[in-house]
C-alpha positions as CSV (number, residue, x, y, z in Angstrom):
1,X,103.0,103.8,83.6
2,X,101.5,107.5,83.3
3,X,99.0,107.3,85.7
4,X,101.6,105.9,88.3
5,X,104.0,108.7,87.7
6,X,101.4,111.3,88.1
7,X,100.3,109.5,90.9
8,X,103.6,109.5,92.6
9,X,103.9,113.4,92.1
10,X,101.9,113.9,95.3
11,X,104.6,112.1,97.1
12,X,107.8,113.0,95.8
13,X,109.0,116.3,94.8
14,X,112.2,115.4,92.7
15,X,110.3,115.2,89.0
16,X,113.8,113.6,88.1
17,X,113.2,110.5,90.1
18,X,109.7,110.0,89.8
19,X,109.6,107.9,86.3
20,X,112.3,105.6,87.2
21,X,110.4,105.4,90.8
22,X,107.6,104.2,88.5
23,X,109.3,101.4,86.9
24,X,110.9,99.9,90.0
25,X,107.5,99.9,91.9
26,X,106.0,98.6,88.9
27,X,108.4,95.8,89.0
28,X,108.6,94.9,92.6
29,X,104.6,94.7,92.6
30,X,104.4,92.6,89.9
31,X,107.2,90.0,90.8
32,X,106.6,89.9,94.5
33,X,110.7,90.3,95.3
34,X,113.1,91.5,93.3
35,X,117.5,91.6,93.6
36,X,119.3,94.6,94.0
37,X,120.7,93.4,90.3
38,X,116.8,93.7,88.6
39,X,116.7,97.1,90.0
40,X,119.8,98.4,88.7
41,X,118.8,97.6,85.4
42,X,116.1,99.8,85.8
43,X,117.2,102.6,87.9
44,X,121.0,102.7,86.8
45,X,123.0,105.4,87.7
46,X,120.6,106.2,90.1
47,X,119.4,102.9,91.9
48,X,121.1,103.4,95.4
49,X,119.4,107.1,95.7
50,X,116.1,105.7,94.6
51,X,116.4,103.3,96.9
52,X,117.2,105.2,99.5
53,X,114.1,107.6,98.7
54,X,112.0,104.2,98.3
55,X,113.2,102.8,101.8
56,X,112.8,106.4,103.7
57,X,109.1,106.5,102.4
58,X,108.2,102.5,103.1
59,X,107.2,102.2,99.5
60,X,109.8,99.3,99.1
61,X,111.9,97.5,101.5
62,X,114.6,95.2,102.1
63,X,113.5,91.8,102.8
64,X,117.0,90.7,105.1
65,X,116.7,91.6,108.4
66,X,119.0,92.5,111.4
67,X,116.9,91.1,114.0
68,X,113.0,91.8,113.3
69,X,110.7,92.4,110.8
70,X,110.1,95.9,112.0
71,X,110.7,98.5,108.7
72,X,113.5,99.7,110.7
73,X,115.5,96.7,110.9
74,X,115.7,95.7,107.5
75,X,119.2,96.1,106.0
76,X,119.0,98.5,103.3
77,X,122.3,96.6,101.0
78,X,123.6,98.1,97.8
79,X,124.8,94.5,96.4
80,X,123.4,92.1,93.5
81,X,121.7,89.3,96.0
82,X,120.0,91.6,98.0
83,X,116.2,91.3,97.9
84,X,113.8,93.8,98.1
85,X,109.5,93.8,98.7
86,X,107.0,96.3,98.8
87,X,104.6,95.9,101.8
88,X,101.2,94.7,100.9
89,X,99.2,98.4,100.7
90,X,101.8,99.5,98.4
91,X,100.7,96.8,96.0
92,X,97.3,98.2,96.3
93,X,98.6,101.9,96.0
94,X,100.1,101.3,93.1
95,X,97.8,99.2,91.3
96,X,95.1,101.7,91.9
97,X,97.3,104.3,91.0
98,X,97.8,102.1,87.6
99,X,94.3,102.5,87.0
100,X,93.6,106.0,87.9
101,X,96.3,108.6,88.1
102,X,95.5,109.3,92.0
103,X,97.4,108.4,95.1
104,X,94.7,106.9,97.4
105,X,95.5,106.1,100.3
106,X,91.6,105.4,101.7
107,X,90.9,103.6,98.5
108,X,93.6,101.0,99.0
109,X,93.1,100.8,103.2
110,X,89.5,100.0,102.5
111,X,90.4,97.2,99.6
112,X,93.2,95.4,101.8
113,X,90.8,94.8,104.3
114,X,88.2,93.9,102.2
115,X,90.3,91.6,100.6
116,X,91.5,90.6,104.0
117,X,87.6,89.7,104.6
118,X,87.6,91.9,107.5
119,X,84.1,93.8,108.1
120,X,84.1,97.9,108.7
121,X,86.3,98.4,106.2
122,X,85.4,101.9,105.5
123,X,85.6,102.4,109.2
124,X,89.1,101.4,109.4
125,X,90.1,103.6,106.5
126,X,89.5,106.4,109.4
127,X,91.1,105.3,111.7
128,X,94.0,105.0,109.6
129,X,93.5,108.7,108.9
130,X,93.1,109.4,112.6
131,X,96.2,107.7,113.3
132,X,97.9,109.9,110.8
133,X,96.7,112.7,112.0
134,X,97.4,112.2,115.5
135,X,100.8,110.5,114.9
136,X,104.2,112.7,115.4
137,X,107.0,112.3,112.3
138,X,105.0,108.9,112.0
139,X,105.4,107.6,115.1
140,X,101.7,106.0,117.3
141,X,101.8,104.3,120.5
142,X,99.8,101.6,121.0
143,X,97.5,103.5,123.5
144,X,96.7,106.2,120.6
145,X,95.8,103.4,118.6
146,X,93.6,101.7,121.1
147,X,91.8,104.6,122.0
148,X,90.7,105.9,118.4
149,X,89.5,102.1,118.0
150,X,87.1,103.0,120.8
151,X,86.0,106.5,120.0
152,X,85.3,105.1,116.5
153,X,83.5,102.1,117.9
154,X,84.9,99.3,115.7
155,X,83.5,96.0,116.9
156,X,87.5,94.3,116.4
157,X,89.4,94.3,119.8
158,X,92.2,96.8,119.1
159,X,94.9,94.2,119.8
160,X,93.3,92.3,116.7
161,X,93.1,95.8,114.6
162,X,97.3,96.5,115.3
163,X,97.5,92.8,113.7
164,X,95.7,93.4,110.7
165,X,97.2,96.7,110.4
166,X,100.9,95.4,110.9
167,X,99.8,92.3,108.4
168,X,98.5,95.1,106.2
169,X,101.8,96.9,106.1
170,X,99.8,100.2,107.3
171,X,102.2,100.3,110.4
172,X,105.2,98.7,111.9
173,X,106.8,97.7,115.2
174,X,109.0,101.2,116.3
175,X,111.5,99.2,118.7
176,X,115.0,100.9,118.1
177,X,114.2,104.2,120.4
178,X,114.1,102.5,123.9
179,X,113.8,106.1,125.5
180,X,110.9,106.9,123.4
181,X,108.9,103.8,124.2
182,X,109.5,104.2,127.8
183,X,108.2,107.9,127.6
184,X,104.8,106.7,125.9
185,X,104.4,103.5,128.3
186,X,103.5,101.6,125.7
187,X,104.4,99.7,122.5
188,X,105.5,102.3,119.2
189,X,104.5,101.6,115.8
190,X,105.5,103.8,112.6
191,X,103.0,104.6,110.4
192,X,103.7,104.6,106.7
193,X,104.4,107.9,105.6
194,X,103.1,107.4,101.9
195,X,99.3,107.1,103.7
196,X,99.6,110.1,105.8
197,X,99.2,112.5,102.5
């Protein structure tokens, strides 16, 4: 459990929250899904705020929905039967994290696609960076995405990349913001802020 909270401390600036943040993600990685109840016994006092933190940064999220799967529809609930999930590169995060005391994000992008069996594995660990680095509070359209596929020459068509990246849980649908999709002319997806570090 060291090595995750030290891991953590690149991500989260409250030193407070960071060992119960530990436990829970510990938890929900090793179970799969967990209740709102499991959590409490863990986070206690301070389970709705370290949910909250955990929802805001994608590391764990509700698995009810309102209407989608898109991050941004699950309904964050503060009750015993409510379930909660980490998406898939958080179970990679944190089990490397487990291992090594470091928060690596590249190191986890290039083992989920590995284990994926999809080829260029490295090479899709920068275009995840790219897409960070292009991406405003998070947010890539689907033209961004398509075009740093062809500067970096991956051999996948891009429509097949978002898949594997939405599967991956590196990025997810951004559908609320009609205005904003409109301006870009072109699907949104958010980006999960815990890999943009």
């Amino acid at each position: 459990m060291k090595n995750l909270k030290e891991a953590l401390k690149c991500i989260i600036d409250d030193s407070v929250l960071v060992r119960p943040l530990a436990e829970i993600l510990d938890l929900v990685c090793s179970k799969g899904m967990v209740t709102y109840g499991q959590i409490k016994e863990v986070g206690g006092a301070d389970t709705d705020e370290l949910l909250l933190l955990a929802y805001e940064l994608r590391l764990i999220i509700p698995v009810k929905t309102l209407r989608t799967s898109a991050w941004e529809d699950r309904l964050l609930e503060f009750i015993n039967g409510a379930l909660y999930e980490v998406p898939n590169i958080i179970r990679h995060l944190v089990t490397n994290a487990k291992n090594t005391g470091c928060w690596d994000p590249g190191g986890a992008i290039e083992k989920i696609f590995e284990d994926m069996d999809v080829e260029e594995s490295t090479r899709i660990t920068y275009l995840v960076e790219e897409l960070c680095r292009l991406s405003e509070c998070h947010k890539i359209s689907a033209w961004q995405i398509k075009k740093a596929c062809r500067e970096l020459k991956l051999s996948r068509s891009p429509d097949t990349l978002i898949a594997d990246l939405k599967a991956a849980g590196i990025i997810s649908p951004k559908l609320k913001v009609i205005s904003e999709v409109r301006r870009a002319r072109a699907p949104l997806y958010e980006i999960s802020p815990v890999l943009c570090v």
